[in-house]
C-alpha atoms as one frame of an Amber mdcrd trajectory, in Angstrom:
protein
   8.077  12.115  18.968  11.548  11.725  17.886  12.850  11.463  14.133  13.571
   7.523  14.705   9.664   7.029  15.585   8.718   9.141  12.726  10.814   6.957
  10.487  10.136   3.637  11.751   5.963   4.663  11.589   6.386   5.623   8.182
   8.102   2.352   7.546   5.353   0.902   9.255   2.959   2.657   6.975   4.966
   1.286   3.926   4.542  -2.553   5.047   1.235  -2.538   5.439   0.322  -0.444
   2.307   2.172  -3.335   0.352   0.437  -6.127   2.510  -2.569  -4.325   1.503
  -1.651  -4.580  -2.329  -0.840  -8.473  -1.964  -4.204  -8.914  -0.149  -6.460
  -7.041  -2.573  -4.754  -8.635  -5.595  -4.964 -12.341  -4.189  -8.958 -11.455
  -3.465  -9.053  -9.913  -7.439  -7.655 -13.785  -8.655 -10.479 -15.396  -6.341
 -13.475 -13.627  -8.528 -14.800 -14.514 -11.614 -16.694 -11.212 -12.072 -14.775
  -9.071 -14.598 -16.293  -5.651 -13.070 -15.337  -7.063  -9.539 -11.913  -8.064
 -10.126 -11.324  -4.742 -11.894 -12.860  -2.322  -8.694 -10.489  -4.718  -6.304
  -7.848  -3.821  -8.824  -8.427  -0.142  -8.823  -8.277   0.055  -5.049  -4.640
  -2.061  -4.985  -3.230   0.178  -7.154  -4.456   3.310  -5.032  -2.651   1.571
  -2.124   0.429   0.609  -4.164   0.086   5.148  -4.737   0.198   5.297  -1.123
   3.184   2.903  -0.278   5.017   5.061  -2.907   3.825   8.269  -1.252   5.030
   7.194   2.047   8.203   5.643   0.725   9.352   9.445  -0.890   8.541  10.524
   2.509  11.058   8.127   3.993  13.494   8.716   1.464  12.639  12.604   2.050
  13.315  12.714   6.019  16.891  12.420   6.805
């Protein structure tokens, strides 16, 4: 695997971590359940971690 495919995976990884984020917090705004919309919540911000994890990796690989 060359650098280029590394980079443009990674990349890859950082779109759909953010789609992810959008998704989650457009289902959150559909609920009325408090405890609901906070546990969809929760898990968009773990994926918002991960699109900043893999970002610092693409930053990191030059």
């Amino acid at each position: 695997m060359t650098c280029q495919n590394f980079k443009q995976m990674v990349w890859e990884a950082i779109a759909d971590e953010i789609g992810a984020v959008a998704m989650y917090a457009q289902m959150a705004n559909m609920v009325n359940n408090v405890e609901l919309k906070t546990l969809i919540l929760s898990i968009a911000g773990d994926e918002y971690g991960h699109a900043k994890f893999w970002l610092a990796v693409y930053n990191l690989d030059d």
